[in-house]
C-alpha positions as CSV (number, residue, x, y, z in Angstrom):
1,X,35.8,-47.2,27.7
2,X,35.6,-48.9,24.6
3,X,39.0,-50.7,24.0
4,X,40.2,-51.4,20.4
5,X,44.0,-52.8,21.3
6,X,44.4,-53.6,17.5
7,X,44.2,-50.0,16.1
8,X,46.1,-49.1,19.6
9,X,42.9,-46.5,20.6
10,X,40.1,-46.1,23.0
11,X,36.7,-44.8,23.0
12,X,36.3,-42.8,26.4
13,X,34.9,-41.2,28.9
14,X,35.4,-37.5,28.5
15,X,34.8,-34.6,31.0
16,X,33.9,-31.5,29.3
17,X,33.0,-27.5,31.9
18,X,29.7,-27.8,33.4
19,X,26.8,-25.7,31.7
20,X,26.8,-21.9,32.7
21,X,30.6,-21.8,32.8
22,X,32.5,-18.8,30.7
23,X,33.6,-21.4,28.0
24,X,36.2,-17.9,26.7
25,X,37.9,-17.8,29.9
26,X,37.7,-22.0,30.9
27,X,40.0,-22.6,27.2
28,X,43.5,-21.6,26.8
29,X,46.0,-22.1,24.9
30,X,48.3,-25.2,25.0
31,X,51.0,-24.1,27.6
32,X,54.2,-24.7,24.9
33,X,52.9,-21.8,23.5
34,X,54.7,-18.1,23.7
35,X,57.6,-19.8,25.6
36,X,59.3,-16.2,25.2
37,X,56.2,-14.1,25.8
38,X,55.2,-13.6,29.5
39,X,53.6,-10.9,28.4
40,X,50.8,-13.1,26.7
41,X,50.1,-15.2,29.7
42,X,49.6,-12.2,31.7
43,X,47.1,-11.1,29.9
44,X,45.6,-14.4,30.1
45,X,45.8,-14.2,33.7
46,X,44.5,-11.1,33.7
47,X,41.1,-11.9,31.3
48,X,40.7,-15.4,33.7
49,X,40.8,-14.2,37.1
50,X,39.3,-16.5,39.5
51,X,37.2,-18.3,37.1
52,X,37.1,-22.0,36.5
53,X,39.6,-22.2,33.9
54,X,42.0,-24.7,32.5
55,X,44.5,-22.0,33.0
56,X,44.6,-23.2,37.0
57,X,45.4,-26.9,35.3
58,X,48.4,-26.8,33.1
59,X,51.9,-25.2,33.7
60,X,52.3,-22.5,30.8
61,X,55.9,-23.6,29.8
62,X,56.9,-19.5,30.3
63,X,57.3,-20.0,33.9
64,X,59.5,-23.9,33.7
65,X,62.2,-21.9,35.5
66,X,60.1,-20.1,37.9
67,X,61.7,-20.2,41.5
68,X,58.0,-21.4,42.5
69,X,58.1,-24.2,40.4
70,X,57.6,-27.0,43.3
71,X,54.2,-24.9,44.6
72,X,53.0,-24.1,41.2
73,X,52.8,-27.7,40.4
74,X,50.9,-28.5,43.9
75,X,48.3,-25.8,43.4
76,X,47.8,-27.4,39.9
77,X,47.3,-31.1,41.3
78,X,45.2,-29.2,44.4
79,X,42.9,-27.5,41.9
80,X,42.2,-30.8,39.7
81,X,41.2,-32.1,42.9
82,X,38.9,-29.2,43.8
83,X,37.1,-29.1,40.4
84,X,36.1,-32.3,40.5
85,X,34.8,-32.3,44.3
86,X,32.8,-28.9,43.4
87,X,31.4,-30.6,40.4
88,X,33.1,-28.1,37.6
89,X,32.7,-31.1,35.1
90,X,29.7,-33.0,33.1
91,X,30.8,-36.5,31.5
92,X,30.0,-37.7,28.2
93,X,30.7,-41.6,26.5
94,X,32.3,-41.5,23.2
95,X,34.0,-39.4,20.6
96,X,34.0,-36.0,20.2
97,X,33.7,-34.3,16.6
98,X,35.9,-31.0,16.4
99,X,35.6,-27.7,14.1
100,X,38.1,-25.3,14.9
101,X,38.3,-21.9,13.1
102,X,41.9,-20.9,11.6
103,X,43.1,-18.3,9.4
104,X,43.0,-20.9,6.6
105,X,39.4,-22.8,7.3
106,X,37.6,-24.8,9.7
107,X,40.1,-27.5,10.9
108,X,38.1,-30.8,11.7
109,X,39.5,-33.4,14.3
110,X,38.1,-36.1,16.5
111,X,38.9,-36.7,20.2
112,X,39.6,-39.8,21.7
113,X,42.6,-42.1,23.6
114,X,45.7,-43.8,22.1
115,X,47.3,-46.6,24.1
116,X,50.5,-46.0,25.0
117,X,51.5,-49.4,24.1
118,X,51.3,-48.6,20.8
119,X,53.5,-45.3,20.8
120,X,57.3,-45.5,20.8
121,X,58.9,-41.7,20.7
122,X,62.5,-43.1,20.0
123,X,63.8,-41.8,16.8
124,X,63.9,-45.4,14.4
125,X,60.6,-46.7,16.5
126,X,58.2,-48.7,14.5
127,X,55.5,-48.7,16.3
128,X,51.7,-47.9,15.2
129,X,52.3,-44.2,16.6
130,X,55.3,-42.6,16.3
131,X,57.0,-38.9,17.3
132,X,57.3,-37.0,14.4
133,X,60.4,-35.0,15.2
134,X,63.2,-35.7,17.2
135,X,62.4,-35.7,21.6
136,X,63.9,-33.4,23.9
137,X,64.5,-36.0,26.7
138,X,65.8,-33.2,29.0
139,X,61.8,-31.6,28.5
140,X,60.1,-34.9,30.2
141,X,61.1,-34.8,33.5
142,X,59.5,-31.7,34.7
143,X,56.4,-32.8,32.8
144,X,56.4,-35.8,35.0
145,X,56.4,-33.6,37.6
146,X,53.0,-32.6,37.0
147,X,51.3,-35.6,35.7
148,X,52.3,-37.9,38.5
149,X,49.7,-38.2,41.0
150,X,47.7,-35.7,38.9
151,X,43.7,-36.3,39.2
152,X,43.5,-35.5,35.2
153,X,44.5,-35.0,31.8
154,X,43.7,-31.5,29.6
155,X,45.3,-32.8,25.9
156,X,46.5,-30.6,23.5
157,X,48.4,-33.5,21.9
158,X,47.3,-33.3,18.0
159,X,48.2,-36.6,16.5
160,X,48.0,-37.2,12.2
161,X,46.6,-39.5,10.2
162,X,47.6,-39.6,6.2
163,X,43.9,-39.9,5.1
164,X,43.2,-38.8,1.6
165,X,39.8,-40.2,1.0
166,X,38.8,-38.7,4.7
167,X,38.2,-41.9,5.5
168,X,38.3,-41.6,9.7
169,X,37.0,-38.1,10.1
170,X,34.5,-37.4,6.9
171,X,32.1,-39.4,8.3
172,X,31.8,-37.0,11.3
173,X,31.6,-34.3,9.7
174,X,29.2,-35.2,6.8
175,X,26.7,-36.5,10.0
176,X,27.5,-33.9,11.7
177,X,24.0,-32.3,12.0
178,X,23.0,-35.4,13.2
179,X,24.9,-35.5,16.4
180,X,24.3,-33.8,19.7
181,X,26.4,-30.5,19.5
182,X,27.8,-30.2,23.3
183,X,29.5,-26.6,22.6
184,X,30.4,-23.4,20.4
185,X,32.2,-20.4,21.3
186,X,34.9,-17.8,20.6
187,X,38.1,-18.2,22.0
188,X,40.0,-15.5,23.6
189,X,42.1,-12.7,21.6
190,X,40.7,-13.7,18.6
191,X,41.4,-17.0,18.1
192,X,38.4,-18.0,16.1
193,X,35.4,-20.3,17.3
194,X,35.7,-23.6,18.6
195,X,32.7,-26.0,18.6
196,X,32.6,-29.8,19.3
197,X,29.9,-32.4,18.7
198,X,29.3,-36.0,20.7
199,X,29.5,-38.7,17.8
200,X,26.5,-40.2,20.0
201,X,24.7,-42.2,16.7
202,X,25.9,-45.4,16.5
203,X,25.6,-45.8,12.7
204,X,28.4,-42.8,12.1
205,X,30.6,-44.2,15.6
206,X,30.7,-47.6,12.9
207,X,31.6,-45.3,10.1
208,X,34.5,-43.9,11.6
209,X,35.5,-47.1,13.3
210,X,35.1,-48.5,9.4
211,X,37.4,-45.9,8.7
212,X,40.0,-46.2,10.8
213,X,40.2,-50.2,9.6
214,X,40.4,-49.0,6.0
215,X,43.7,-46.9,7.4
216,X,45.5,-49.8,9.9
217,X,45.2,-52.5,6.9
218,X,48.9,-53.5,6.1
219,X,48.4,-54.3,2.3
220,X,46.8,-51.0,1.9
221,X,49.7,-49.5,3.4
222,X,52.2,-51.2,2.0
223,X,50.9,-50.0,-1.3
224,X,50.1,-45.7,-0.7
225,X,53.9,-46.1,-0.2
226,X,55.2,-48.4,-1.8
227,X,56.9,-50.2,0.5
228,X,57.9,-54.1,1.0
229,X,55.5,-56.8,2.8
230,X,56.0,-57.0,6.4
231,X,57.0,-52.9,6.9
232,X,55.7,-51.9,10.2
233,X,52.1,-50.0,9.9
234,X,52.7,-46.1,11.1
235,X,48.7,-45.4,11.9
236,X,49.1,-42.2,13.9
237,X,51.8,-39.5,13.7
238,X,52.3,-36.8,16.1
239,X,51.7,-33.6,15.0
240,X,51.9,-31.3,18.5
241,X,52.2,-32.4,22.3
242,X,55.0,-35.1,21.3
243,X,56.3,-34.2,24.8
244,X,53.5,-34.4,26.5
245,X,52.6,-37.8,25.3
246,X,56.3,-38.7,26.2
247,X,55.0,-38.2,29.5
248,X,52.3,-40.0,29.4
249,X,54.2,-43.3,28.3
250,X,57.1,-42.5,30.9
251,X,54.3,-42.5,33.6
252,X,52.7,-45.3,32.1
253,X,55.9,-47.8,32.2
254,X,56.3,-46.5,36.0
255,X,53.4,-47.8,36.7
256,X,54.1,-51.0,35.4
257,X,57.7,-51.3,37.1
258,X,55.9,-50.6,40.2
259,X,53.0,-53.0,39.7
260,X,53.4,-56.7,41.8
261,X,50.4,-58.1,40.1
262,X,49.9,-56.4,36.0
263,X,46.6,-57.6,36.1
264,X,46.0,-54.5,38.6
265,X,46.3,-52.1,35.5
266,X,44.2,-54.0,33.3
267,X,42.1,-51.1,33.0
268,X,43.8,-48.0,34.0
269,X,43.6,-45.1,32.8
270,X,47.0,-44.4,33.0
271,X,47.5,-46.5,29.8
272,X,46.1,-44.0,27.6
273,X,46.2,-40.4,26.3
274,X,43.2,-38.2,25.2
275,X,44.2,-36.5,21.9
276,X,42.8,-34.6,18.7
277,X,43.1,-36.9,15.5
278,X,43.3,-34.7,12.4
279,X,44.0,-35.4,8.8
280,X,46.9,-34.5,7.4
281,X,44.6,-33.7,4.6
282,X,42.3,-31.5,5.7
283,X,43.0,-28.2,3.7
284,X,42.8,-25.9,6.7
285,X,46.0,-27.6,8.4
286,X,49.0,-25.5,6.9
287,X,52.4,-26.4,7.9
288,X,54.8,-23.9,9.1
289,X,57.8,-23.2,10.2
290,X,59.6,-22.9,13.9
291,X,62.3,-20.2,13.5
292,X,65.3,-20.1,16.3
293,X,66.2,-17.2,18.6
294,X,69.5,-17.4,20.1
295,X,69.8,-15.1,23.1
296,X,72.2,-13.1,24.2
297,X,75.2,-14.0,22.0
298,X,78.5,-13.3,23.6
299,X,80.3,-11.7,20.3
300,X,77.3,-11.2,17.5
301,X,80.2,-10.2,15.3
302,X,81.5,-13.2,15.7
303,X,78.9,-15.6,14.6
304,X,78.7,-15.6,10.5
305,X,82.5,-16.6,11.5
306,X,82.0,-19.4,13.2
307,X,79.1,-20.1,10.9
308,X,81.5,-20.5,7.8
309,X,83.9,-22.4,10.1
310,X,81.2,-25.1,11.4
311,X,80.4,-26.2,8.1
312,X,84.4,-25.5,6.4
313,X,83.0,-23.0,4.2
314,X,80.1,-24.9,2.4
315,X,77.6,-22.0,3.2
316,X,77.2,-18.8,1.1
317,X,75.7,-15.7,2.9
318,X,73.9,-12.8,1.2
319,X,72.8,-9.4,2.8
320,X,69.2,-8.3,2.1
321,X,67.5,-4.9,2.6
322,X,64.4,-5.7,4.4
323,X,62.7,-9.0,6.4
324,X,60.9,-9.1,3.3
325,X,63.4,-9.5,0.9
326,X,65.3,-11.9,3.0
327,X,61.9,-14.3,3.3
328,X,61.6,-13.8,-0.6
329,X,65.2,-15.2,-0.8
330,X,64.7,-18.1,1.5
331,X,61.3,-19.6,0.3
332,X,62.4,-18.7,-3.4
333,X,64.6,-21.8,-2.8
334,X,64.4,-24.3,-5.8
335,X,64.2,-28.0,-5.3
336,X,66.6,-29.7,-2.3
337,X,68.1,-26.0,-1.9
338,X,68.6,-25.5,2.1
339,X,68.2,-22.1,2.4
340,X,67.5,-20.2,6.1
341,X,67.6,-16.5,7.2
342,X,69.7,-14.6,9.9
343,X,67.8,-11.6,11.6
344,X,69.9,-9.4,13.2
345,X,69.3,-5.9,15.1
346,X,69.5,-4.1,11.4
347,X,70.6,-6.5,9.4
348,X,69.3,-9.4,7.3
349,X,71.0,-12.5,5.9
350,X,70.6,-15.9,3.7
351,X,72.0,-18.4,4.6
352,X,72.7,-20.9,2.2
353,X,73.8,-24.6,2.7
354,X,76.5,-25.9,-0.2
355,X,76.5,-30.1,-0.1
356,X,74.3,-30.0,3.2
357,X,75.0,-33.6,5.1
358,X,70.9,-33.1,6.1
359,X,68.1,-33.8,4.5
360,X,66.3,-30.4,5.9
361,X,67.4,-26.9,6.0
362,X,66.5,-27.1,9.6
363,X,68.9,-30.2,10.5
364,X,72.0,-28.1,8.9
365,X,70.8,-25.5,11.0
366,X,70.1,-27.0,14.0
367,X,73.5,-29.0,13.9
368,X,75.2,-25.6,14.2
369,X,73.5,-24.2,16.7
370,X,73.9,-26.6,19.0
371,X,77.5,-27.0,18.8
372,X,77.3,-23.0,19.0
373,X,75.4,-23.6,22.1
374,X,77.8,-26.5,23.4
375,X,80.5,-23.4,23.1
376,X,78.4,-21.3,25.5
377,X,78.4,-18.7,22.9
378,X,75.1,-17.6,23.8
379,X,72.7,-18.2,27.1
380,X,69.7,-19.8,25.5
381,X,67.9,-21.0,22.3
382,X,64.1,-21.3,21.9
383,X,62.0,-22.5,19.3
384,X,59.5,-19.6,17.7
385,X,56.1,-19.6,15.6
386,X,55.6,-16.6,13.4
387,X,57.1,-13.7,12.0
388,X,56.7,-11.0,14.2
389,X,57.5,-13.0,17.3
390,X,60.3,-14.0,15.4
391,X,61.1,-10.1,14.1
392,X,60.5,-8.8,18.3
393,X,62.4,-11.3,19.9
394,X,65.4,-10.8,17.8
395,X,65.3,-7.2,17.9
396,X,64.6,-7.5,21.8
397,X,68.1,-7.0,23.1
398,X,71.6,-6.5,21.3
399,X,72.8,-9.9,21.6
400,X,70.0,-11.8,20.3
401,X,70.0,-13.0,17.0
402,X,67.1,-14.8,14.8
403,X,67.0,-17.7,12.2
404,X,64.2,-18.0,9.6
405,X,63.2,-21.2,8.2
406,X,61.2,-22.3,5.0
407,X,57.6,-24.5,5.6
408,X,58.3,-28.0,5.1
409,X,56.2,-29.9,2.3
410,X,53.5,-31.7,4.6
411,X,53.2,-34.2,1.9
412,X,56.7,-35.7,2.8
413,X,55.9,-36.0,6.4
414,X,54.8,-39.4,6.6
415,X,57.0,-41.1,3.9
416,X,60.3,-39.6,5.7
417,X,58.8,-41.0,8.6
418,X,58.5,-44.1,7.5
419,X,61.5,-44.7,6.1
420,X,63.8,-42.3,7.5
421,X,62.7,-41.8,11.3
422,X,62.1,-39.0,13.2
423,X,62.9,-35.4,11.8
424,X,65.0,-32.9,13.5
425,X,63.1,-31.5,16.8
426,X,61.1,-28.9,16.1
427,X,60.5,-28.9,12.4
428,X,57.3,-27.6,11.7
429,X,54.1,-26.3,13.3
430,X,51.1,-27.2,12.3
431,X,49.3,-23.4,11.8
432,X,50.7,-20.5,13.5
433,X,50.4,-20.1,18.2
434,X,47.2,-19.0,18.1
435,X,45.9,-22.0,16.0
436,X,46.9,-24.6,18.2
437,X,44.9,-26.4,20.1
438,X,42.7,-24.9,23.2
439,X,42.4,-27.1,26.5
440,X,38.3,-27.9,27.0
441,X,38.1,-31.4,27.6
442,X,39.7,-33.9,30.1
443,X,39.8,-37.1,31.4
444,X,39.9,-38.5,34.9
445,X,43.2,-40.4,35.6
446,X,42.3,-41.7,38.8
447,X,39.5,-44.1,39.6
C-alpha cells in the first residue's frame, strides 16, 4: 500500500471476482438500498442463488430487525472466510478507474483508501473528510456488528471531491485506453453497465496524484471560497455510505484503545476505508431528493393539525389534484422558499414553511417529524429514493403517509459544509437506488 498521510489516502491492494465468475449475479446493490422493499432483495436472492456473490457478504439493511440477525451476521463473516480459502478473488496494486452507466451519463470515479485519521463524522468537524449530513449514531452499532472480526471490506462508500477543472479524475479517464481494463458488464435489472480499469501506467498514477495536490493546497482553497487564511482544508466529502465509514473509524479507534504497543498498527489495514472518489462535477451525478414515509400513523386526520401546531401556524397548506401537480407546486418554489409535499391515500398537499428557523426545506421538515415521532404518533419513519417508491409506500396501508422533497442545489454542498457543518441526515441522494453504487471490489482486513 502506497501511503500518502498528507492528502489522508492510500494506494491499495484491491481484490476484485476471479475470472469465469457471473460478474451480473457477484454485484449488488449497496445494502441501504430498498430499506422498505423486501420484495427487491428477494428477487435478488432469487437471480443469485448459490453463486459467488457479494450478496453472501453484506447485510441488506431490509432484514436489520430480522429475528436471525446474530446468525446472519456469522454466515456473512463465515463466507468471507470461505471465499478467500476457495480462491474466489484475484488481487490487483493500485487505483481503479470507474465508468458507471446512469440514466443521466457515464459517471466516472476512482477507487482507493481514505485514512480514517483524517475523517471526523461529528457535525462541526474540520477534518480533511467530513460527513456530509447529519449521523444516525443509533445506525453504527449493528454495523459494527459486522465489521468486527470481519476478513473484508465490499465499499459502497462514494466520497466527493469539488473539482471543476477535473483535476483528480480527468486524467483517468482521458488515458483511459491506455490502462489495463480488468472488467465490463451489465448489472442486474437494468442497472446499466459497469466497467473499471487498473490505473497501472505510472505516468497517469502521477497525473492523478498531481491532481489531488492541486485540490489539498490551502491557498487554493482558501480562495474557490473565499474564505480566511488558516480555515481548515475539507478535501473529501461524503456523498453515500457516511454510516459505513462511521464504522470503519469506530472500529479503527477500538483498535487503538486496545492496542499496548501503537506501533503494532503501524500498518493495518484497519486504518483505512476503500471508497469511490467522484467529482461533484461530473455532469452524470444528479442530486436528488430522499422523501419520508411515516408508517402507520395513529390518527392520519390528525396530522396537518399538529403540523400547524409544531410550527404555531407559520406553514400554509394547499390541496392539489394529482402527484403531479403537487411536484409542480413544490419544485416551482422560488429562491429560499421551503416548500415539501404531503401524499396521502387520495390526497395531495403543499406544504409550505412561513419564516422557517432552517436553512433547508428538509430540516423544517425533519424537525417535525421527529417530535411527531418522539409523540409515538406513528411506528416508524424511513428515508425513500424516488417517486414511485415514494407514491407505493404511502399508498401501502391506511396509516401511512408520504413527504415529498425538492433536490438540493449540489453547488451549495460544499460551501454549507464548510461553513455551516453537516446538513440535516438524509438530504439528498446522489442519483436515484438503482444508480448507487454496486459492491465488486474488496479489500482484505486481516493480514
Amino acid at each position: 500500500m502506497k501511503i500518502f498521510s498528507s492528502l489522508g489516502m492510500a494506494i491499495p491492494e484491491i481484490l476484485l471476482p476471479a475470472e469465469g465468475l457471473d460478474l451480473q449475479k457477484w454485484s449488488v446493490i449497496a445494502c441501504d438500498q430498498y430499506t422498505s422493499e423486501p420484495e427487491y432483495w428477494k428477487r435478488v436472492e432469487e437471480l443469485v442463488g448459490e453463486a459467488p456473490s457479494t450478496l453472501h457478504l453484506i447485510y441488506p439493511e431490509v432484514y436489520l430487525n430480522s429475528p436471525d440477525k446474530e446468525a446472519r451476521i456469522a454466515r456473512i463473516q463465515a463466507a468471507m472466510k470461505d471465499y478467500l480459502g476457495r480462491g474466489l478473488f484475484r488481487e490487483v496494486s493500485g487505483m481503479i478507474y470507474v465508468e458507471r452507466e446512469t440514466a443521466h451519463g457515464w459517471r466516472r470515479g476512482l477507487l482507493f483508501c481514505l485514512d480514517l485519521e483524517a475523517y471526523d463524522y461529528n457535525p462541526r468537524a474540520s477534518s480533511l473528510i467530513r460527513a456530509t449530513e447529519g449521523t444516525i449514531i443509533e445506525r453504527i452499532p449493528p454495523r459494527v456488528k459486522i465489521r468486527e472480526g470481519a476478513a473484508l471490506e465490499a465499499p459502497h462508500i462514494m466520497i466527493l471531491v469539488d473539482d471543476p477543472d477535473h483535476l483528480l479524475i480527468g486524467p483517468a479517464a482521458d488515458h483511459s485506453r491506455e490502462l489495463s481494463r480488468l472488467y465490463e458488464f451489465e448489472l442486474m435489472f437494468n442497472s446499466g453497465r459497469l466497467r473499471g480499469f487498473l490505473v497501472d501506467r505510472p505516468e497517469v498514477e502521477k497525473m492523478v496524484m498531481d491532481g489531488l495536490q492541486r485540490l489539498a493546497s490551502p491557498g487554493e482553497f482558501q480562495k474557490k471560497y473565499g474564505l480566511p487564511d488558516n480555515t481548515p482544508l475539507l478535501l473529501f466529502a461524503v456523498g453515500d455510505g457516511n454510516h459505513s465509514l462511521a464504522t470503519a473509524k469506530t472500529i479503527w479507534e477500538r483498535a487503538k484503545a486496545a492496542a499496548r504497543n501503537p506501533e503494532d498498527l503501524r500498518n493495518s489495514p484497519l486504518r483505512y476505508a476503500l471508497v469511490e472518489v467522484v467529482n461533484l462535477h461530473d455532469e452524470s451525478l444528479v442530486f436528488e431528493p430522499i422523501h419520508r414515509v411515516l408508517f402507520e400513523v395513529r390518527q392520519p386526520d390528525n396530522l396537518v393539525p399538529n403540523l400547524v401546531e409544531f410550527f404555531n401556524g407559520r406553514v400554509e397548506l394547499r390541496e392539489h389534484h394529482d402527484f403531479e401537480e403537487m411536484k409542480q407546486a413544490v419544485n416551482a418554489r422560488r429562491n429560499q422558499e421551503q416548500i415539501a409535499g404531503l401524499v396521502g391515500q387520495n390526497s395531495f398537499h403543499s406544504i409550505r414553511f412561513l419564516q422557517p428557523k432552517h436553512n433547508l426545506t428538509v430540516g423544517s421538515l425533519q424537525a417535525f417529524l421527529d417530535d411527531y415521532l418522539k409523540k409515538k404518533e406513528a411506528s416508524g419513519l424511513d428515508y425513500v429514493h424516488g417517486d414511485d417508491s415514494l407514491l407505493n409506500l404511502s399508498r401501502q396501508k391506511p396509516g401511512n403517509l408520504g413527504f415529498y422533497l425538492p433536490a438540493m442545489d449540489k453547488c451549495q454542498l460544499f460551501p454549507t459544509v464548510i461553513l455551516d457543518g453537516a446538513l440535516p441526515r438524509k438530504t439528498f441522494s446522489m442519483g436515484e437506488a438503482w444508480e448507487k453504487r454496486f459492491y465488486l471490489e474488496a479489500r482484505k482486513l486481516i493480514g
